[in-house]
C-alpha positions in Angstrom: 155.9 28.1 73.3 153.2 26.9 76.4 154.5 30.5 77.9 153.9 32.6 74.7 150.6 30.9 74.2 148.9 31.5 78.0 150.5 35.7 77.2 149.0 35.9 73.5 145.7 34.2 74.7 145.0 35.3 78.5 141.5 35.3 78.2 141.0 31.5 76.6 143.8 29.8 79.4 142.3 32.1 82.1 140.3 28.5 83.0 142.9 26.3 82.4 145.3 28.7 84.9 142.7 28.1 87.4 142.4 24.1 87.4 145.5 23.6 87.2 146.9 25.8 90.2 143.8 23.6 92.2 145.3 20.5 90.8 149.2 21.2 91.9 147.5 22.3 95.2 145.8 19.0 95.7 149.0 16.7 94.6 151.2 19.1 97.2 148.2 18.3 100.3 148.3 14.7 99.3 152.1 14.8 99.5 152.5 16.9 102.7 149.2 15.1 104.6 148.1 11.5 103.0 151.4 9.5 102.1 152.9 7.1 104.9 155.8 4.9 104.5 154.2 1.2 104.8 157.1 -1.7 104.8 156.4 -4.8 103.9 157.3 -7.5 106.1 156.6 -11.2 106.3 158.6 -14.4 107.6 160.0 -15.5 110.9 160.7 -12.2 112.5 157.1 -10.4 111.4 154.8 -10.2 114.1 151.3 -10.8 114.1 150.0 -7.7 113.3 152.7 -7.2 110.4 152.9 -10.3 107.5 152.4 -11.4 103.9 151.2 -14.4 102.6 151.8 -15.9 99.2 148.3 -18.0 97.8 148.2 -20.5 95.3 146.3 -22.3 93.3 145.7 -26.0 95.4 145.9 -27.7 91.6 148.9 -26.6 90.0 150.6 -24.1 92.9 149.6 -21.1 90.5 150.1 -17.7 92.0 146.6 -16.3 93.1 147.1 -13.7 95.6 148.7 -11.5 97.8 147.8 -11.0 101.5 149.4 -8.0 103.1 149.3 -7.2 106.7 150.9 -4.0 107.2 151.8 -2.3 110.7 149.4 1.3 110.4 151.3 4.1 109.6 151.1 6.6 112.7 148.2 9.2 112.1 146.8 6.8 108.7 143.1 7.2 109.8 140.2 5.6 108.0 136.6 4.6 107.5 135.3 1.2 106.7 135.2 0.1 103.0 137.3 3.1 101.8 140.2 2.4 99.6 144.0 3.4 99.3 146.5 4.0 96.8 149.6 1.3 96.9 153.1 2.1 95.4 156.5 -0.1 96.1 159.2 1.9 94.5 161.7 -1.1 93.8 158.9 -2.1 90.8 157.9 1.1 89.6 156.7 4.9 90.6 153.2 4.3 89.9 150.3 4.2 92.3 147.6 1.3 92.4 144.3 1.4 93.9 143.5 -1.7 96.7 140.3 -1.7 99.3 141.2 -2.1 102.3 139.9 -5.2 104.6 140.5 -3.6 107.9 138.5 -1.6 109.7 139.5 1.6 111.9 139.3 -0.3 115.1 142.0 -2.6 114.0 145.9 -1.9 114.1 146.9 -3.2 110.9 146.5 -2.5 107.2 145.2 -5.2 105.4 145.3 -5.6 102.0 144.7 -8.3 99.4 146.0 -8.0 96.0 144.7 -11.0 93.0 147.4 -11.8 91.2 146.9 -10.5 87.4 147.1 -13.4 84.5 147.5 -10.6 82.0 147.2 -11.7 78.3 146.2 -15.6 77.5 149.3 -17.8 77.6 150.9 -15.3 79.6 151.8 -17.9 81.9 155.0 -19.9 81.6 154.8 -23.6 83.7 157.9 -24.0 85.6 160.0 -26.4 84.7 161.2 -27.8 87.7 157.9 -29.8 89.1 159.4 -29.4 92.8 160.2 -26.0 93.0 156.6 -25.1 91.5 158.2 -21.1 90.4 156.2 -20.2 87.4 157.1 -17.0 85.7 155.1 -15.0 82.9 156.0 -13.9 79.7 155.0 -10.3 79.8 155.0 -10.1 83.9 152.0 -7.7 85.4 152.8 -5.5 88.1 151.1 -7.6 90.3 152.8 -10.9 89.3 156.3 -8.6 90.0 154.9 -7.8 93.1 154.4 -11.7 93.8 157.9 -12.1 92.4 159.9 -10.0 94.2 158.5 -11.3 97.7 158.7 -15.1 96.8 162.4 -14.2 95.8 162.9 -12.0 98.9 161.9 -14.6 101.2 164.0 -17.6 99.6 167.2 -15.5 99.4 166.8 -13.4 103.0 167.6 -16.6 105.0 166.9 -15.7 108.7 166.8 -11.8 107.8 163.9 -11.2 105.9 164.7 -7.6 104.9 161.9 -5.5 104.6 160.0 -4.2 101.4 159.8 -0.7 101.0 155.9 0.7 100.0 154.1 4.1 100.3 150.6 4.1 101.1 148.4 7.3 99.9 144.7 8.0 100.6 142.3 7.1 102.1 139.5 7.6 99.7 135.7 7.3 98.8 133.7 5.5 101.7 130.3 3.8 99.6 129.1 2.2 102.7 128.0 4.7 105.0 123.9 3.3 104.7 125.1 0.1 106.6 125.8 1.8 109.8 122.4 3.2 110.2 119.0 1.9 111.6 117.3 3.6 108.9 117.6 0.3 106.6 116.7 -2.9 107.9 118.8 -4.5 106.2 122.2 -4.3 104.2 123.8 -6.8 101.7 127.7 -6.7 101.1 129.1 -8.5 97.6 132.3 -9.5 96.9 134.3 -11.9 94.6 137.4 -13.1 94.8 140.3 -10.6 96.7 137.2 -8.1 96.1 135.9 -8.6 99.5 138.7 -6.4 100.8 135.9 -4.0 101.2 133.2 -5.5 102.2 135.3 -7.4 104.9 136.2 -4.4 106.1 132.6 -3.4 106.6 131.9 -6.5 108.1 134.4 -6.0 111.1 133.4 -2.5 111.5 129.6 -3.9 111.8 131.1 -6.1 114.7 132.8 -3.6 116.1 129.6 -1.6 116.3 127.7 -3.4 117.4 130.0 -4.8 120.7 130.0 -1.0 121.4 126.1 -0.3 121.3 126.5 1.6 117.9 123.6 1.7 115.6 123.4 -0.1 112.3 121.0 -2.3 110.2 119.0 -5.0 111.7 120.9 -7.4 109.5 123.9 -7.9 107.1 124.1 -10.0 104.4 127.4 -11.4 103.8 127.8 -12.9 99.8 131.0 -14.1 98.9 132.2 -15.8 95.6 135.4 -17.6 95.4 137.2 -19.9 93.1 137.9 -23.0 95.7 137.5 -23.4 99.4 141.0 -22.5 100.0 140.3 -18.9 99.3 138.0 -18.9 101.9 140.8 -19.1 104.6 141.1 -15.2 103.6 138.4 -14.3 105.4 137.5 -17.2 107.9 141.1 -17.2 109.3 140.9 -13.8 110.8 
């Protein structure tokens, strides 16, 4: 019926013919040139530059985030404060967008993903007071995400067996003004696991400016977090 319309009505799909072909040509460059097997390892055997990290909440041991350290991909460049697309097949076949909080000079992929709450009362209080495993009633990608690791580590004994993930991109790059003596000055905002981004643009300022590169005068550096725990995402490294 598609067929038969396009034939009958040449002149009005003519467009359509013409955005799509650039669209399947775009999926197939993304697919031949931008995806990179990422695994995802963490526990006694992952080095430094390749580990996850489970946060929680210090009150009530609530799942909070995900810290990701990822090996990089061979030939995965990128800039500072650009942003990649995340898929781990053993959850689902769709991609999720994540800033990254490394910069090119490093050689890791660092990535930190909030765990989602999803709908109020979503959360179901574990039982067991010791173990501290809360679940959720309708569970978010990223709370399956969280899941599947905990669970991973706690059954993989000395092992630790690898999590598969594809990484796509990279993409968009807001922050080229900061590495520029054209401003004087440049502020960088973030909240929460949203200073992926601006973390990354920190480094890269560092970076730049060990090597003599230009950029502004100053930096500004504001961060808003829930507890002082979370700052230990950024002042750690």
């Amino acid at each position: 019926a598609v067929a038969l319309a396009i034939y009958a009505r040449f002149e009005v799909f003519f467009f359509c013919l013409i955005t799509w072909g650039l669209l399947v040509i775009e999926k197939c460059r993304e697919w031949t040139f931008k995806s990179y097997t990422a695994p995802i390892r963490f526990g006694k055997n992952s080095s430094h530059t390749s580990y996850t990290l489970l946060h929680r909440n210090a009150h009530d041991l609530r799942p909070t985030a995900i810290e990701i350290v990822m090996k990089r991909p061979d030939g995965f460049r990128f800039t500072a404060g650009q942003h990649i697309e995340f898929k781990v097949s053993s959850i689902d076949s769709v991609w999720h967008a994540f800033s990254l909080g490394s910069c090119p000079a490093d050689d890791a992929v660092s990535l930190h993903i909030g765990v989602i709450g999803g709908q109020k009362d979503n959360w179901i209080s574990p039982e067991n007071q010791k173990e501290m495993q809360w679940e959720q009633k309708q569970p978010t990608w990223t709370f399956k995400l969280f899941k599947q690791i905990r669970n991973t580590v706690a059954n993989g004994g000395d092992n630790y067996p690898a999590i598969n993930a594809v990484v796509r991109g990279p993409y968009g790059s807001p922050f080229q003004s900061c590495y520029t003596r054209k401003y004087k000055a440049c502020v960088l905002v973030g909240a929460g696991t949203g200073l992926t981004s601006a973390l990354s643009v920190l480094k890269e300022v560092i970076v730049r400016r060990g090597r003599g590169d230009p950029t502004s005068d100053r930096v500004w550096f504001v961060w808003t977090c829930n507890t002082i725990r979370d700052l230990r995402w950024c002042w750690r490294t």
